[in-house]
C-alpha positions in Angstrom: 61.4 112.4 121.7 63.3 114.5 124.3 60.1 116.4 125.6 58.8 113.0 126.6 61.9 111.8 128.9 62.9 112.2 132.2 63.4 115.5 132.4 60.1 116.2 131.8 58.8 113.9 134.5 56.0 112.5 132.7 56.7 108.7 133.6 53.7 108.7 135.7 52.1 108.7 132.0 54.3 106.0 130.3 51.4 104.6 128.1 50.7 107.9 126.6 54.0 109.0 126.4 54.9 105.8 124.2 51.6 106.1 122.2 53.2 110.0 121.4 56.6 109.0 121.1 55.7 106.1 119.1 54.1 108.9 116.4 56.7 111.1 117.1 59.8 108.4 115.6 57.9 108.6 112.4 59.4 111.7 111.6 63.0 110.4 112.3 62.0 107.7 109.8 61.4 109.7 106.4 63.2 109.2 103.7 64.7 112.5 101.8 63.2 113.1 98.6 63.5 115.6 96.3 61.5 118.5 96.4 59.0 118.2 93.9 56.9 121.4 96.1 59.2 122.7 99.0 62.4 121.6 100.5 61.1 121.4 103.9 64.3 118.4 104.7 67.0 120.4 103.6 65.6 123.3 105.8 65.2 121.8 108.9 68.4 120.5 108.4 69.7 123.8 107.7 68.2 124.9 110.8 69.9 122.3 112.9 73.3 123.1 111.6 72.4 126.9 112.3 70.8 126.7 115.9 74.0 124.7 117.0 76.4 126.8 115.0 75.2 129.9 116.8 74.8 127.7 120.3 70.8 128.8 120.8 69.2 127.6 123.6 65.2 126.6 123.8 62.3 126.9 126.3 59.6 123.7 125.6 55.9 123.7 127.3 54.9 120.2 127.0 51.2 119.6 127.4 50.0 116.1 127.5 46.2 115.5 128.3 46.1 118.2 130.9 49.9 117.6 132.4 52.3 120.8 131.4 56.1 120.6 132.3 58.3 123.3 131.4 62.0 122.9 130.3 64.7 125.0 129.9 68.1 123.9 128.1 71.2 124.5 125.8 71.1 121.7 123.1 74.8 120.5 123.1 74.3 119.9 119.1 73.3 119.1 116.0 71.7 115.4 117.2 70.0 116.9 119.9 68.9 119.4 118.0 67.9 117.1 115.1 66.1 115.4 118.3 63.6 118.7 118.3 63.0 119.1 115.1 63.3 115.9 113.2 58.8 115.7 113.3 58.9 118.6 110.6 61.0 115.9 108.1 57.6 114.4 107.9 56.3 117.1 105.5 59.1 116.3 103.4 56.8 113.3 102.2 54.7 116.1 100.4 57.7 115.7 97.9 57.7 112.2 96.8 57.2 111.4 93.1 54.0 109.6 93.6 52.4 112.7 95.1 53.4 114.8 92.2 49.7 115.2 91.0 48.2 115.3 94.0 48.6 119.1 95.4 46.8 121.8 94.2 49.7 124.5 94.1 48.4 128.4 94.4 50.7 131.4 95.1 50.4 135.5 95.7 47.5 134.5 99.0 47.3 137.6 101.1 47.8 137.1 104.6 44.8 138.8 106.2 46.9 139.2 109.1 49.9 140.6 107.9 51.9 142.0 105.0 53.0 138.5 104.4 52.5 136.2 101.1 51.5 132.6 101.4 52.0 129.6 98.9 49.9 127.0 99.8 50.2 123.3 98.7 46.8 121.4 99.1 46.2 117.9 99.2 43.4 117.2 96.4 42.5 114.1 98.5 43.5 111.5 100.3 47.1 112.7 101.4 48.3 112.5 105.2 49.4 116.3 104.7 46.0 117.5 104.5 47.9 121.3 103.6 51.2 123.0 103.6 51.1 126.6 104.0 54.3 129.3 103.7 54.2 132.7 104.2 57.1 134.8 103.2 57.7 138.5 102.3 60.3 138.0 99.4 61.0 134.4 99.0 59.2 131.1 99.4 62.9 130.1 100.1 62.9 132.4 103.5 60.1 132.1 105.2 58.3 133.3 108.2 56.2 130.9 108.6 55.4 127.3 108.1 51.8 125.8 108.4 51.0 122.2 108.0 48.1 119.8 108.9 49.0 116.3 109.0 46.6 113.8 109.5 46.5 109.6 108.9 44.4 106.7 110.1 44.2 103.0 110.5 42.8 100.0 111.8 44.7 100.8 114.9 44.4 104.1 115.4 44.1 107.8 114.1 46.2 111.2 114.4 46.2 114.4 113.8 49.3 116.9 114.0 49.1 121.2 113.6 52.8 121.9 112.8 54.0 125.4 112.9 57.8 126.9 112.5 58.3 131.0 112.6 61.2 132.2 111.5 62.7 135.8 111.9 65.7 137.1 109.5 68.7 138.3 111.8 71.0 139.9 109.2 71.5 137.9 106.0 70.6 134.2 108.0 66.5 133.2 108.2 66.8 131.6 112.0 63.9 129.3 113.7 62.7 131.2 116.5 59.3 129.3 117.7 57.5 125.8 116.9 54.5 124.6 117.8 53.3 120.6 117.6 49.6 120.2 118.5 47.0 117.4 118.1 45.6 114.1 119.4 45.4 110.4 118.7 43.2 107.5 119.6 44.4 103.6 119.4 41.8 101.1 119.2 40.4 99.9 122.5 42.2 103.0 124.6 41.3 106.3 125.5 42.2 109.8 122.8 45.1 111.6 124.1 46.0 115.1 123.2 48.9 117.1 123.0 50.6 120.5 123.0 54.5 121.5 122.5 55.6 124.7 122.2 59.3 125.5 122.0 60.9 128.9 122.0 64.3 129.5 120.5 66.4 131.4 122.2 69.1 133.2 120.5 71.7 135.6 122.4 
């Protein structure tokens, strides 16, 4: 992924940054399904059209065992953006037939912290998206926010991803305006790395 490239001068780290990336590319692997619980795909990719549409920029922290970088840029379009943003697609496997049965659904959850409503989609068991959480004032279909907890394991090795998207509605659109990617991983026979990416959009 971008945040692990040049520009972020982490080459000093090539091992980790593959073992990331390599986690990373599973996102920009998932198939589209339909959307048995929430159409996670077809929102991010709404969001990519958007964010290039209205030419946003972003500001990404990048924290990789201890190692922040900082960057700063105007992504040219919608494959750069897609380039962000295509780790969310993984949720979308929350929607594939054979996981129909396996999500407890429950809606109306107060948000202790705010005057927002959540619908939560829980994993019953043994499902890589442990939960999906989104809080919204009116609409499950424009959110606020966007909480998952995506985990999987191995013989070779196990991960763990936080996943966060906020949103804020600017007139009649519902526009990404922060993400968040945090967790760790450990491959047989090497050390655990962990990681931190925050990305502010910015929007004129």
């Amino acid at each position: 992924m971008y945040w692990l490239t040049a520009d972020l001068k982490m080459t000093s780290r090539g091992f980790g940054a593959m073992l990331i990336a390599s986690v990373l590319l599973l996102a920009c692997e998932s198939e589209r399904q339909p959307a048995t619980f929430y159409p996670i795909d077809s929102l991010v990719t709404a969001q990519i059209h958007l964010l290039t549409r209205i030419d946003a920029g972003l500001e990404k922290h990048a924290l990789l065992d201890g190692t922040l970088d900082t960057v700063v840029y105007r992504p040219s379009d919608t494959t750069a953006w897609a380039r962000e943003l295509d780790i969310f697609r993984q949720l979308s496997s929350i929607n594939k037939p054979v996981n129909r049965e396996s999500y407890r659904v429950t809606d109306g959850l107060k948000d202790l912290g705010s005057n927002l409503t959540i619908k939560e989609f829980k994993s019953l068991g043994g499902q890589p998206i442990v939960y999906l959480k989104v809080y919204y004032q009116d609409n499950p279909a424009r959110p606020r926010k966007i909480e998952a907890l995506y985990e999987e394991a191995n013989l070779m090795f196990s991960s763990t991803r936080q996943l966060t998207m906020r949103f804020d509605q600017i007139g009649d659109e519902t526009v990404l305006t922060a993400y968040s990617v945090n967790g760790g991983q450990k491959m047989i026979l090497s050390d655990s790395i962990s990681f931190h990416i925050n990305g502010k959009v910015l929007v004129d």
